[in-house]
N, C-alpha and C positions, 0 to 999 in steps of 0.2 A: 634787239638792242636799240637804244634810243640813239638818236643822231650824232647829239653832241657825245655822251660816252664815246660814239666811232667815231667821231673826230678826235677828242682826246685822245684815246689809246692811238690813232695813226699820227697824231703829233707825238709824241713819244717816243713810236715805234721810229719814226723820222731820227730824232734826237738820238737814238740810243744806236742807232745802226747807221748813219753816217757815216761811220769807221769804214762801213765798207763800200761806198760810194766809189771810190778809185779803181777797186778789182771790177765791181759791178761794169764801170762806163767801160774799161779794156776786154770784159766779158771774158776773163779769167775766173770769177766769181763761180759759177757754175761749174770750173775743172777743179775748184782747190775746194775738196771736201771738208779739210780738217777748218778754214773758213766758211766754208756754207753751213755747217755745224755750231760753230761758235757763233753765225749770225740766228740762226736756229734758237737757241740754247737760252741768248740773248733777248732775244724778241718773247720766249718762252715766260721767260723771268716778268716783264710786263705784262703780257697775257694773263697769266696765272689767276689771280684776284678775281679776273672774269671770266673764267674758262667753262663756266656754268653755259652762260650766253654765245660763245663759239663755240660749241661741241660739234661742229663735223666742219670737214675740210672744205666745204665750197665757202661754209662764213667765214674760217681762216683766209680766205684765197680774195675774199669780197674785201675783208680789212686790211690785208696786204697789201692791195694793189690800190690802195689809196696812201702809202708810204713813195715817197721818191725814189726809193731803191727799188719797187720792184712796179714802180705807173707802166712801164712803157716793156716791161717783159712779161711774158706770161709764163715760160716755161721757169725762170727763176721764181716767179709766184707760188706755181706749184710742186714745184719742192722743198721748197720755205715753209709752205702750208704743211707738205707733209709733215718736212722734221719736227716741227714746231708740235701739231698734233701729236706726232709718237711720243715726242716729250709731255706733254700734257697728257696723254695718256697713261704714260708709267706713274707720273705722280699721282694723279686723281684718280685714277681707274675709268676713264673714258674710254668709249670703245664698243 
């Protein structure tokens, strides 16, 4: 994937998951599934379009973690990555 594409889509991903920036900094984010899901879901929805060019979790986890909400954790990265994937998964048949 080309640089700027992963910049765009983490500016974005920035923009559209802010919402959870609050739970994330008290590190509630991680206990409240039915929000790690909706951030999930969310992030999904942007991905999408390019889900050709992230098809497996380490490049989920590599575009992630250049979003604010998950710079500086890694175990919220990688469960972001997951959901996000299974979601991409069901729609596209990735896998």
């Amino acid at each position: 994937m080309s640089n700027v594409l992963e910049k765009q889509l983490a500016r974005a991903l920035d923009q559209r998951l802010a919402v959870f920036m609050a739970k994330a900094a008290e590190g509630s984010l991680l206990r409240d599934e039915m929000s790690l899901r909706a951030a999930a879901y969310m992030a999904s929805e942007i991905i999408m379009p390019c889900c050709c060019m992230l098809c497996n979790k380490a490049k989920l986890e590599a575009l992630l973690s250049q979003t604010s909400l998950c710079a500086e954790n890694q175990e919220l990265t990688q469960r972001l990555a997951a959901l996000v994937y299974d979601d991409l998964a069901r729609c596209n048949g990735l896998g």
